[in-house]
N, C-alpha and C positions, 0 to 999 in steps of 0.2 A: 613450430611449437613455441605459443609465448613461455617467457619465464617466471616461474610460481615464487614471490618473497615472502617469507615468511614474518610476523614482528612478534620478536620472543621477550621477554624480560620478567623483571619484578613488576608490582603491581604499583601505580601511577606514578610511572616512568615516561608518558608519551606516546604511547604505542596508539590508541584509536585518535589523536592527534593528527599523529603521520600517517595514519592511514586515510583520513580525513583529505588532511594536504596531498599524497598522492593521488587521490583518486579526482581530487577536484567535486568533494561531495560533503556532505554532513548525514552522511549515513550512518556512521559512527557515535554515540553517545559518547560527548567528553564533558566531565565537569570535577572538580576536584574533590574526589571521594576515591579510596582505594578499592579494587576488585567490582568496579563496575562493571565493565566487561566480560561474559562470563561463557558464551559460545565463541566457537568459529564463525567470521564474518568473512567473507569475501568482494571486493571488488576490483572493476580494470581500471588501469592507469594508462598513461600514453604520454611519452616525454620523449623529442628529439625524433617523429618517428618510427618510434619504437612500443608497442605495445607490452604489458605484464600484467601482471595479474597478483595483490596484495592479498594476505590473509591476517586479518587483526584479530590477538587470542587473549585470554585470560591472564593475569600476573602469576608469577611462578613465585612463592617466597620459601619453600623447602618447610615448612610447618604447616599443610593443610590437612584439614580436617573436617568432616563433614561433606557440604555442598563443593567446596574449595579442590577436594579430592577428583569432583571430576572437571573442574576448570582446569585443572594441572594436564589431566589426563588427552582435554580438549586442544592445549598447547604442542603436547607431545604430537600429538596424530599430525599438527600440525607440520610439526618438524619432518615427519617422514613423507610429506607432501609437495616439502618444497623443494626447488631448484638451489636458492638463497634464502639462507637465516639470517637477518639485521638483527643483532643482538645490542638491547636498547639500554642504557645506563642511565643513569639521572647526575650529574654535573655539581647539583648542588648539595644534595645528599652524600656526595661520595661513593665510594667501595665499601662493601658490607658483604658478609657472609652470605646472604643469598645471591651475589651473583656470581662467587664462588662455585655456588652450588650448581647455577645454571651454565656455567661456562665449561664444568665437569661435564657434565649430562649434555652438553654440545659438541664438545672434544669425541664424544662416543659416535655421532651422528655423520655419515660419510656426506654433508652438506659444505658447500662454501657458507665459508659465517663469515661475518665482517662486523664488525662494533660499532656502534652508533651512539654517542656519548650527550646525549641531548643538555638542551638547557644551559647553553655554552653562553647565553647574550651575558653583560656584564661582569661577566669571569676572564682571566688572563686564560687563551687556550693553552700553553703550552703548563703554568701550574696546574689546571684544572686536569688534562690528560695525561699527566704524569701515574699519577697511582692504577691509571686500567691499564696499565701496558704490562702487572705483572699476571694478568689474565691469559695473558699468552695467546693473543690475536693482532697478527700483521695488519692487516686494515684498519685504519679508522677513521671514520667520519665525524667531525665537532658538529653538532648541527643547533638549533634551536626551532623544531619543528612549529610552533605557532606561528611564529613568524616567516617559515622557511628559508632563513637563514644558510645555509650549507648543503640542504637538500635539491638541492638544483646539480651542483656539482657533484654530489654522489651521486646519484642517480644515470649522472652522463657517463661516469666511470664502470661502475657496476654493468650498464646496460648496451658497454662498446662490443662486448661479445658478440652480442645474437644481432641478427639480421632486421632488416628496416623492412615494416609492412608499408605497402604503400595504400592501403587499405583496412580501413578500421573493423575488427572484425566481433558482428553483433550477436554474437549468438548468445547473448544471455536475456535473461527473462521474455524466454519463444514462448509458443505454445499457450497454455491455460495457467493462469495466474490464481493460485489456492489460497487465500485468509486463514489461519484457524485462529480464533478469537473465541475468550470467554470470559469466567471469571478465575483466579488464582486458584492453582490447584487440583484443574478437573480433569487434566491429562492432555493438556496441548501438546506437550513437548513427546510426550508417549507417543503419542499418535502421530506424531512428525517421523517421529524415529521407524516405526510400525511401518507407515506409506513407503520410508526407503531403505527398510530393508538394514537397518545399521543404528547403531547408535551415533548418531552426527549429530544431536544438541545433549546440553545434559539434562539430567533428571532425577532429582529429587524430590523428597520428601516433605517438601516447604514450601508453604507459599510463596508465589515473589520471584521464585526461581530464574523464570530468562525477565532478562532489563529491557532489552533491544530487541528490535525485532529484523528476525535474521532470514536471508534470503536463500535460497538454494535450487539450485537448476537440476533437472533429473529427464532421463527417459525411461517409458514405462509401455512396453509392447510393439516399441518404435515410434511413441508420441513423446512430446516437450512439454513438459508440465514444470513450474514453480511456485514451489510449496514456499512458504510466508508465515514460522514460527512468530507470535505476537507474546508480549510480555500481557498478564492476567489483568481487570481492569475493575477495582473494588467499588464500594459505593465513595460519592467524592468525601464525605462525614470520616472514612476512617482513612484514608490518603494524606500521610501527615509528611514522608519523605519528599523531599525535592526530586530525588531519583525517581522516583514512582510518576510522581506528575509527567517527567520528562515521558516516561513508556507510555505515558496514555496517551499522549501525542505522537507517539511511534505507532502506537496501535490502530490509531484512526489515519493513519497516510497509508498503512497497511490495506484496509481495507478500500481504500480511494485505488493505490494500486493495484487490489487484486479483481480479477475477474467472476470470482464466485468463492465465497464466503461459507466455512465451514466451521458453524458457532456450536461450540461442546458446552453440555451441560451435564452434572454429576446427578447421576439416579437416584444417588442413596438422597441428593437436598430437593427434589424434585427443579418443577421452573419458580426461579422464583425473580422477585424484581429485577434485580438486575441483569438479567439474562433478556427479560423481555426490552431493558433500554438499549444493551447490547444490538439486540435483534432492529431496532426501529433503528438505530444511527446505520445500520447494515441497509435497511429499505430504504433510508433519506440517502445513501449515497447511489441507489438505483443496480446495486450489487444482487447475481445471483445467490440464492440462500440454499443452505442446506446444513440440515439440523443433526449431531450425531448426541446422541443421550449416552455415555462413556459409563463406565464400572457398572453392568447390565449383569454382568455374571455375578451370581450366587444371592440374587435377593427371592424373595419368596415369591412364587403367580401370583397371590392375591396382593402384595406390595406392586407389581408388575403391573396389573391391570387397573389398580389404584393410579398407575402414572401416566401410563397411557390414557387414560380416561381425563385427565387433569388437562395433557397439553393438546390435548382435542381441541378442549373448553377454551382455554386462554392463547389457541392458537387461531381465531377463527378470520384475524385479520391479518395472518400469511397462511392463510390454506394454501398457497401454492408452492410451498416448502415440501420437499421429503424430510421424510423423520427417520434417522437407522439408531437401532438401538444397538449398540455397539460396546464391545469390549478390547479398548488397546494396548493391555497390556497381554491381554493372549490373544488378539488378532481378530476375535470374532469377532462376523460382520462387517470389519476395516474396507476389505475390498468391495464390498458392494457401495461404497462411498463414490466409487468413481463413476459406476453408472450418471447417477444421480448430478457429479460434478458436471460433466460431459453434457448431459442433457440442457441443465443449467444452463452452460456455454453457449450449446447451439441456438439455444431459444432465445438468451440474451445477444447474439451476434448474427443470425438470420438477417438476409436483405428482407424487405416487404415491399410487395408493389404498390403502387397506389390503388389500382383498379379491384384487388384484393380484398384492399382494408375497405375501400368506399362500398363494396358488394358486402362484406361484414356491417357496413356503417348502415346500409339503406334495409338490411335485416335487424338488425336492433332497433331501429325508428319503427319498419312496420309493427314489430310486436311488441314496442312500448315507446307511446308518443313522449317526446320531450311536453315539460308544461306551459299554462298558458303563464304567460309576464303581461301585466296592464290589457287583459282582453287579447292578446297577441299569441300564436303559436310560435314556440322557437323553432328555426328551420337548421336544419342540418346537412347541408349539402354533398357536401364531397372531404375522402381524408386521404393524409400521404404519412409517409415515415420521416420523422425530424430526429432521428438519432441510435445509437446502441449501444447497450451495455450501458443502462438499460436502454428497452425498447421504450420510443419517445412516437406517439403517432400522435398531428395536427388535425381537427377537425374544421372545416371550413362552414360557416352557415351567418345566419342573421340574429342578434342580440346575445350572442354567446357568451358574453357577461353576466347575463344572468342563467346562465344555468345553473342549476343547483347542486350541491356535493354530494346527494346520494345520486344522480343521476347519473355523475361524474362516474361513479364505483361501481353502477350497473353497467357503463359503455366498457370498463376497466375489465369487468367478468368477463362479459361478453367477448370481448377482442380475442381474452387469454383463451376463453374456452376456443372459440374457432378456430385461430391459428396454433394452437397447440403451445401457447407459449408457458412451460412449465417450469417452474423452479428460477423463476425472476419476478420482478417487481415491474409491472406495463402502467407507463402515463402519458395520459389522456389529457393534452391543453388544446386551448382552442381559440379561434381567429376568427374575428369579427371581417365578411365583405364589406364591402364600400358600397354606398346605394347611388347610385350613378342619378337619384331623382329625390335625392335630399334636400333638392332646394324647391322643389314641388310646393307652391303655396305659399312660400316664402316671396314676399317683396326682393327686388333683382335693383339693383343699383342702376339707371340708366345714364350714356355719359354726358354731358352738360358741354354747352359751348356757350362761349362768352362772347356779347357781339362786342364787333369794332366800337371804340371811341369815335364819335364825332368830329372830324376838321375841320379848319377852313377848306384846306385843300378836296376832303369830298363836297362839302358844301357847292362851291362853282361846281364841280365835274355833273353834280345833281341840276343846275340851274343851266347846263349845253345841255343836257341830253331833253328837258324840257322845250328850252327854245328850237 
């Protein structure tokens, strides 16, 4: 069993810093703003041989109110998860009443806790750690996590305990890898919490809510699924925080990450733009889709079928999407999401044979000839499979530069229709043969000899072989 450390503190204190530096990662959102931070984050670490496993949480300041309230609460879960609490201080700030507060509310917790008094560079240690020692914790680490300063050697301390793997052990992100991505608001995080059965992200009432986007590993029937909470993603015109910017760029590595992409949209605003650009960066990354339309309960049938009727219309360039009309905050519909996931999966990660695809290739030719180019039939030969997630098939033939882009999206149909491949995005490139008789007609260089100059010395040997 690796060992669970927990990083507790006030709010920008260091804590997704160090977590950052342990994991050997930038998973972590750091930028100097307080209470960026606002899920449970988890990742592993590995130092000296030794495997553990970090948990980076929201700031604690004892006056939360609002959203703050369940960042506190996300902390706390925290604490009762770990093996070890590092209880993180700020060096330059000093001691202040909240970490009174938190060193109380950790004295209750039957954890090892140990102090970690960051931001020690250019301070005297021994004045700097003077005032936390009447916190009443025997360990302490001086550290200066940006730079990693001290964190080497605690880590080597802390971690002499438990036993040395000699094997790094991978069990995270198995299985099927879940996106939920939207815009601000429409019940990601609900719907996180819904899939696992818990409340493990928070959820409020405000836009904006998750920053980061946060990972979590699960089993569900006896399968590996990770589910991939994304922070909401507005039009760029109202994006004026620097923090915001940072999640759109969380939110798009999310989806590069995930295996199948589950884009919420709110029923009460119908589809509206930004959901559809949403949806295209989801097909440009070759991600399987699947659409869940969230707050479904209690609007009227004829609003109902007013909506339905809408994303028909403006869905007709991912028709290979399911659509669930879903409600996560009372569960309807949720589970049938995972059909739909699973399906997705298998279609976007199926091998394909060659002989397959080319028996699919030489039935779409028969019943619809590619066109002519300059008097020329384009020929289409033979295809094979160039990739997955998504599905990537090569068609081989003669002038396949010029084929055209609706042609392109009829081979696209076709493929999907025959191999069954539903709930992913299928592309179709293609590769020009080599004409082995290209030089047909063409002038051929032939190679030139230069005769001998003239001697004395051949001169006689010409006038003996005379005489």
């Amino acid at each position: 069993m690796i060992p669970v450390i927990a990083l507790v503190g006030r709010p920008n204190v260091g804590k997704s810093t160090l977590f950052n530096r342990l994991t050997r990662s930038r998973d972590a959102l750091v930028a100097n703003y307080s209470g960026l931070t606002r899920d449970r984050k988890y990742g592993d670490g590995e130092m000296h041989d030794r495997r553990f496993m970090v948990i980076d949480t929201g700031g604690i300041s004892g006056e939360e109110e609002g959203i703050d309230v369940g960042m506190a609460e996300q902390s706390l879960l925290a604490m009762d998860e770990a093996d070890i609490v590092l209880f993180i201080v700020d060096c330059r700030s000093g001691i202040i009443a909240a970490d009174h507060m938190i060193a109380e509310t950790l004295r209750k917790k039957n954890r090892k806790v140990y102090l970690v008094a960051n931001k020690i560079d250019g301070l005297d240690p021994a004045a700097a750690l003077a005032d936390f020692y009447q916190l009443g914790f025997s360990g302490m680490f001086p550290t200066t996590a940006t730079h990693g300063r001290g964190v080497r050697s605690m880590m080597e301390e802390l971690l002499e305990p438990y036993p040395e793997y000699a094997e790094p052990d991978n069990s995270g992100l198995n299985g099927i890898r879940i996106g939920v991505v939207g815009r601000p608001n429409v019940g990601k995080s609900t719907l996180v919490n819904r899939l696992l059965g818990e409340d493990r992200v928070v959820v409020y009432d405000e836009a904006g809510t998750t920053r980061d986007s946060v990972y979590i590993d699960y089993e569900r029937h006896g399968k590996k699924y990770t589910l991939i909470d994304t922070a909401g993603i507005r039009k760029r015109k109202n994006i004026k925080l620097a923090i915001e910017k940072f999640s759109i760029v969380k939110t798009l590595q999310a989806i590069d990450d995930a295996n199948v992409v589950v884009l919420m949209v709110d029923a009460h605003e119908g589809l509206v733009e930004q959901d559809l650009h949403l949806m295209g960066s989801v097909i440009d990354a070759g991600r399987g889709l699947v659409i869940g339309v969230n707050k479904w309960d209690g609007l009227e049938p004829e609003k109902r079928e007013k909506i339905k009727e809408d994303i028909k219309r403006r869905l007709r360039f991912a028709e290979f999407a399911d659509v669930h009309y879903i409600s996560a905050m009372h569960g309807t519909g949720v589970g049938n999401l995972y059909d739909s996931i699973e399906n997705a999966y298998r279609a976007a990660t199926d091998a394909l044979s060659a002989s397959r695809l080319t028996k699919v290739l030489e039935g779409a030719v028969e019943e619809h000839q590619p066109p002519l180019v300059h008097g020329r039939r384009i020929k289409l030969r033979f295809a094979h499979a160039g990739g997955r997630n998504p599905p990537v098939i090569i068609v081989h033939g003669n002038q396949t530069d010029s084929v055209p882009a609706q042609y392109t999206r009829y081979l696209e149909k076709i493929f999907r229709r025959e191999l069954g491949l539903h709930g992913t995005p299928v592309r179709v490139e293609f590769r020009t043969s080599e004409n082995p008789y290209s030089t047909k007609g063409k002038a051929v260089n032939k190679p030139t000899f230069k005769k001998k100059p003239v001697t004395k010395y051949s001169k006689r040997q010409d006038d003996k072989k005379k005489k």
